[in-house]
Phi, psi and omega in degrees: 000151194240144168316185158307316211272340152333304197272333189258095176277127205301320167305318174313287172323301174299313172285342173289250214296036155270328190286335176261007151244357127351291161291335162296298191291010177255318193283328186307335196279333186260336184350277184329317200274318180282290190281162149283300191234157220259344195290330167304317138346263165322339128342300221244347169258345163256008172279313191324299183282342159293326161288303194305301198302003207230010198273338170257352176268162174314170178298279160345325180268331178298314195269026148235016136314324178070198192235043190241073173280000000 
C-alpha cells in the first residue's frame, strides 16, 4: 500500500483546486437560481486556495497548516 505522499503530486493538487474553483465559478453564475446562501461558493473557493497553498509542502506540513486562510 503507498502512503499520502506517494500519491499526492504539486500537478495533482493544482487540478484538484482548478476543478474547485472551477466549480465555484460555475456556481458564482447560477447563484440566483440555485442556491440561498453564498457559503457553498465561498467553500469551494478557499478549499481551492488552501489545496494551491499546501501543493508544494510535504504531506506532514499540510496536516499541520490546519484552515486557517
Amino acid at each position: 500500500m503507498t502512503g499520502d505522499g506517494d500519491r499526492t503530486t504539486a500537478m495533482g493538487l493544482y487540478q484538484l483546486a482548478e476543478s474547485h474553483r472551477g466549480c465555484g465559478s460555475s456556481l458564482v453564475m447560477q447563484l440566483p437560481s440555485v442556491l440561498r446562501f453564498d457559503d457553498p461558493v465561498r467553500f469551494l473557493f478557499f478549499h481551492a486556495i488552501d489545496v494551491l497553498r499546501s501543493s508544494g509542502a510535504s504531506v506532514l506540513q499540510v496536516k499541520t497548516m490546519g484552515h486557517n486562510i
